[in-house]
C-alpha positions as CSV (number, residue, x, y, z in Angstrom):
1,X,-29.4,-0.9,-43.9
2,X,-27.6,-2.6,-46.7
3,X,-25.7,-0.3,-49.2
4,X,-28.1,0.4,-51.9
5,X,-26.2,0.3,-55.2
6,X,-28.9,2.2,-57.5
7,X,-30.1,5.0,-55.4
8,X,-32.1,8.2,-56.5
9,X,-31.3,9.9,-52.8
10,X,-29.4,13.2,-52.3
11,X,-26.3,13.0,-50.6
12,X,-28.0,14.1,-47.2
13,X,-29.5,10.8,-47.1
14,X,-26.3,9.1,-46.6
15,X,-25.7,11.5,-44.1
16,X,-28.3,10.8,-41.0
17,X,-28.6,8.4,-38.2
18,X,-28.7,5.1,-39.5
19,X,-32.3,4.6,-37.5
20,X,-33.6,7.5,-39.3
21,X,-32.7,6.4,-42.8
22,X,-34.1,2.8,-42.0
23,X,-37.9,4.1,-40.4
24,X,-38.3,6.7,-43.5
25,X,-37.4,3.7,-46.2
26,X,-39.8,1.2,-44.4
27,X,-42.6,3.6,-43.9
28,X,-42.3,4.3,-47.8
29,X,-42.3,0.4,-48.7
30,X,-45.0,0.2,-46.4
31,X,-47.1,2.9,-48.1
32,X,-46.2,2.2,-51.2
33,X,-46.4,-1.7,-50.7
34,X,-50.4,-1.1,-49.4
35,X,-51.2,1.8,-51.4
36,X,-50.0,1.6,-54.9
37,X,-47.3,4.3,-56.6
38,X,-50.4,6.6,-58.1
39,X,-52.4,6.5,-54.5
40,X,-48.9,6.8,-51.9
41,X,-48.3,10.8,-50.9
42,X,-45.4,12.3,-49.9
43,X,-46.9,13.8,-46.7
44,X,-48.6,10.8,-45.8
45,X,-44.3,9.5,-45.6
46,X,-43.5,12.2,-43.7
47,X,-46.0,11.9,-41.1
48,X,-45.9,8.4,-40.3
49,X,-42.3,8.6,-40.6
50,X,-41.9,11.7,-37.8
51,X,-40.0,14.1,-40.2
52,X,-41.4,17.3,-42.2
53,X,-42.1,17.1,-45.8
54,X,-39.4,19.7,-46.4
55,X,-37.0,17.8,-45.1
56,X,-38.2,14.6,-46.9
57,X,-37.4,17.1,-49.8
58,X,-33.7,17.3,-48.7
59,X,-33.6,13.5,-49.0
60,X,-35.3,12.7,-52.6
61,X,-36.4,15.4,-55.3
62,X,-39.5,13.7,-55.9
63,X,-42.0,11.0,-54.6
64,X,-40.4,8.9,-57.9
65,X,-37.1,8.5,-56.4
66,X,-38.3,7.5,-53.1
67,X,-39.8,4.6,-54.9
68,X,-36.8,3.8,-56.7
69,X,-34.9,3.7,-54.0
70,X,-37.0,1.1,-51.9
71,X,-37.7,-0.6,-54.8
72,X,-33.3,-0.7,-55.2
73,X,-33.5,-1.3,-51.9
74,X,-35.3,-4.8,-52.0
75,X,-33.7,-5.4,-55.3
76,X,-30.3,-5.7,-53.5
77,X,-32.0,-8.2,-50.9
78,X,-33.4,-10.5,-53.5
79,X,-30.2,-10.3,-55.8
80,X,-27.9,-10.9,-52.3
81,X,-30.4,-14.1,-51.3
82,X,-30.6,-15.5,-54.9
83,X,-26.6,-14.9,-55.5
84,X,-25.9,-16.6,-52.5
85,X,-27.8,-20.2,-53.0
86,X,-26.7,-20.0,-56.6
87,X,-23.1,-19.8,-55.7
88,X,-23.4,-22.9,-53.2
89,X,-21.5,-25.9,-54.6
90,X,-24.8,-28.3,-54.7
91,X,-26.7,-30.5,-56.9
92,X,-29.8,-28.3,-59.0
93,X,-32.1,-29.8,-56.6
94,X,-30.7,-28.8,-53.1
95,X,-30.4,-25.8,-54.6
96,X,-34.2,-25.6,-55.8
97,X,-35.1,-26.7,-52.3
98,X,-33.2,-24.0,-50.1
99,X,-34.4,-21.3,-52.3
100,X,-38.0,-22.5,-51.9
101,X,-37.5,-22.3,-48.3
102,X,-36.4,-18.6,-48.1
103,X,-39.5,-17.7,-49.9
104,X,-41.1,-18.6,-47.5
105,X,-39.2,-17.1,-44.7
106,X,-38.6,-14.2,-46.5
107,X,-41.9,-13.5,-47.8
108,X,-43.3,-13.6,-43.8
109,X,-40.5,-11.9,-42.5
110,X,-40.4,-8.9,-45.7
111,X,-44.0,-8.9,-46.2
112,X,-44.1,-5.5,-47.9
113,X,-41.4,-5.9,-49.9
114,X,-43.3,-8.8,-51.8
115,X,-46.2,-6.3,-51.8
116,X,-44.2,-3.6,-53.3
117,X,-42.6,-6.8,-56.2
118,X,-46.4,-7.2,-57.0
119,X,-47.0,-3.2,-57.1
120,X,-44.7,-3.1,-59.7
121,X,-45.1,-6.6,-61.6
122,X,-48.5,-5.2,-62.1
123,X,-48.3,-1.8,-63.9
124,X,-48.7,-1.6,-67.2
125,X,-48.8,2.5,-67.2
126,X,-45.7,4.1,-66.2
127,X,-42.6,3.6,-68.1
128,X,-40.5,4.0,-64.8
129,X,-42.6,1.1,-63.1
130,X,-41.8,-1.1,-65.7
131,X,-38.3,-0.3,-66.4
132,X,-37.8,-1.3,-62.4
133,X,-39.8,-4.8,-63.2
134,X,-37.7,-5.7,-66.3
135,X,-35.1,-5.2,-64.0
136,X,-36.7,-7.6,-61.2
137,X,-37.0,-10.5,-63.7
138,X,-34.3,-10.0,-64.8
139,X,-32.4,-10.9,-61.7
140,X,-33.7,-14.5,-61.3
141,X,-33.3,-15.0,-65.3
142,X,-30.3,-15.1,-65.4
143,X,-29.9,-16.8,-62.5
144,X,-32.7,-19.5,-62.9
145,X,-31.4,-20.4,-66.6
146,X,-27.5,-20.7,-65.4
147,X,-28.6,-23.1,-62.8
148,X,-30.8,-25.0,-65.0
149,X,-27.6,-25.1,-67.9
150,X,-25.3,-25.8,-65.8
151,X,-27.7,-29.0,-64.5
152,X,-27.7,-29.9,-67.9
153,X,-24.2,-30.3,-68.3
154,X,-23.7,-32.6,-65.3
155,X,-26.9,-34.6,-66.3
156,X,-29.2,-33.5,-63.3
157,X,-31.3,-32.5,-65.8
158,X,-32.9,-33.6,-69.0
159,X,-31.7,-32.2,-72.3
160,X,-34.6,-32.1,-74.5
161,X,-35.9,-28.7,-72.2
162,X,-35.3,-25.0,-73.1
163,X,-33.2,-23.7,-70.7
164,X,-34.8,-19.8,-70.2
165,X,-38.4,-20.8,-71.0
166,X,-37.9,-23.5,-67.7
167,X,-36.2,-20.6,-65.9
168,X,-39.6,-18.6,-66.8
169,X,-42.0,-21.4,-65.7
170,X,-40.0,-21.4,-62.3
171,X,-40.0,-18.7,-61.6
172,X,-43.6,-18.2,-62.4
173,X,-44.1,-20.8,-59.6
174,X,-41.7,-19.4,-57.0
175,X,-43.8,-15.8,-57.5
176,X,-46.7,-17.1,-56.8
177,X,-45.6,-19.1,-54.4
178,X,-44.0,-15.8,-52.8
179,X,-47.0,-13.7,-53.5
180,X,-49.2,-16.3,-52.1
181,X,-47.9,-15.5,-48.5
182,X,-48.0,-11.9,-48.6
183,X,-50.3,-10.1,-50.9
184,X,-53.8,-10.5,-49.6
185,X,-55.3,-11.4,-52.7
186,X,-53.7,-14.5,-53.5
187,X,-53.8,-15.5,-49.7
188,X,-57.6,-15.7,-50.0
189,X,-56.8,-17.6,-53.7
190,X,-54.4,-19.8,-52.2
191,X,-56.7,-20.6,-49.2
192,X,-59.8,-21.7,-51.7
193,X,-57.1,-24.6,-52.5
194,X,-56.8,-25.7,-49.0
195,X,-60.0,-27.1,-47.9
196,X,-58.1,-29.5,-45.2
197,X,-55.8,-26.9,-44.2
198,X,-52.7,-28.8,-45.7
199,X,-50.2,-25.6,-46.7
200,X,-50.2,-24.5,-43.2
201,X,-47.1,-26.5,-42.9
202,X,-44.2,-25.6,-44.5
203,X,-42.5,-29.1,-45.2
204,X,-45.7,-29.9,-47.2
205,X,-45.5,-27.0,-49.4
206,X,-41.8,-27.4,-49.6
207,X,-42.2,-31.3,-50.3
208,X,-45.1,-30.5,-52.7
209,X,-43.4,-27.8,-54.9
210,X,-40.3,-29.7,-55.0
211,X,-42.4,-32.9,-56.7
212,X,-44.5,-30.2,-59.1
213,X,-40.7,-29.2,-60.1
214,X,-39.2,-32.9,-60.5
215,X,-41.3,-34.0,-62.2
216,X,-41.3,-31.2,-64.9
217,X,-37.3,-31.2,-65.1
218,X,-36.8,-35.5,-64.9
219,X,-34.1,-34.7,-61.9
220,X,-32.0,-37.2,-61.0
C-alpha cells in the first residue's frame, strides 16, 4: 500500500499486517465504488473484509473517514501517475499520448477506483463529498494547464487558446474516456457508439482521441 498522505485513520491502522490494511481499504473502495457513500455500511466492510465492526472502530471513528481515506488513497495514485508523465522531458503531444494510454490501463486494472472518482464527481449533497472532488480536479488542473503553457512557450501549441479552459475541456475528455471503461453506465453509452465494434482496440481509441485533441490545439 502506498503511503497515504491525507489519512483520517487512527494510529492502529498503521500498525497491522500490511495484507490486512490492504483487503479492508479495497473492500471499502469496492463497496463504496458499487454502492454509493449514503447506501455503503460499516458492517457490510467488516464482513466482507473478515474483521469485527468494533475493531473496524479501532481503525476509523466513523464510516466518513473510511471514505476519505480510500478516496486519499486513489488520490495519491492519480497524482503519482499524472506527476510522473508530466515531469517526462517530452514534446505536449507524447505526453498527451502516454497519459491516454494509462487511462486505459489504469481504468481496467483500478476499476473501482474510477467508480469511486464518479461516486464523488457526482454528489451535489454533502459538503465532504464535494470538498474531496474540488480536490480531484484540482490535481489534473494544474497539471493539464502547466503542460498546455509550457507548450505554448515552445510553440507546440497555438497561442490564441485559453490555457485552463483547454485544460478543462481535456480533461473532460480523458474522464469520460476513463469512466467509459469502468462505470457501467457509460460502458453501455459508449457501446451505442460502436456499432462495428471499433474501440475494442486500444490503438484506435488511442489514435482517435489523439486526432479529436490535435486538431483542437493546432499541435505541431
Amino acid at each position: 500500500m502506498t503511503e497515504l498522505i491525507n489519512h483520517s485513520y487512527k494510529p492502529t491502522f498503521d500498525n497491522i499486517p500490511k495484507e490486512k490494511r490492504e483487503r479492508i481499504l479495497a473492500v471499502a473502495t469496492n463497496e463504496f465504488a458499487n454502492n454509493g457513500f449514503e447506501n455503503t455500511s460499516i458492517y457490510r466492510i467488516a464482513k466482507r473484509a473478515k474483521i469485527s465492526v468494533g475493531s473496524l472502530y479501532k481503525y476509523f471513528d466513523s464510516k466518513d473517514d473510511i471514505f476519505i481515506t480510500v478516496v486519499h488513497m486513489g488520490l495519491h495514485k492519480l497524482e503519482e501517475l499524472l506527476t510522473e508523465l508530466y515531469k517526462k522531458d517530452e514534446d505536449v503531444i507524447i505526453k498527451v499520448e502516454r497519459i491516454i494510454r494509462e487511462i486505459i490501463y489504469f481504468s481496467r486494472k483500478h476499476p473501482d477506483l474510477i467508480k469511486l472518482y464518479a461516486v464523488v464527481t457526482a454528489s451535489k449533497s454533502s459538503p465532504l463529498l464535494v470538498s474531496v472532488a474540488q480536490k480531484m480536479e484540482a490535481i489534473s488542473a494544474q497539471i493539464y494547464t502547466q503542460a498546455i503553457l509550457e507548450g505554448q512557450k515552445t510553440g507546440d501549441v497555438r497561442e490564441d487558446i485559453d490555457p485552463a479552459f483547454f485544460a478543462f475541456m481535456l480533461d473532460s475528455i480523458f474522464m469520460s474516456l476513463q469512466f467509459s471503461y469502468a462505470c457501467d453506465y457509460y460502458k453501455k453509452r459508449y457501446a451505442i457508439y460502436d456499432e462495428e465494434g471499433k474501440f475494442s482496440s486500444d490503438e484506435f481509441v488511442v489514435e482517435q482521441t489523439l486526432k479529436f485533441i490535435k486538431a483542437a490545439f493546432n499541435f505541431k
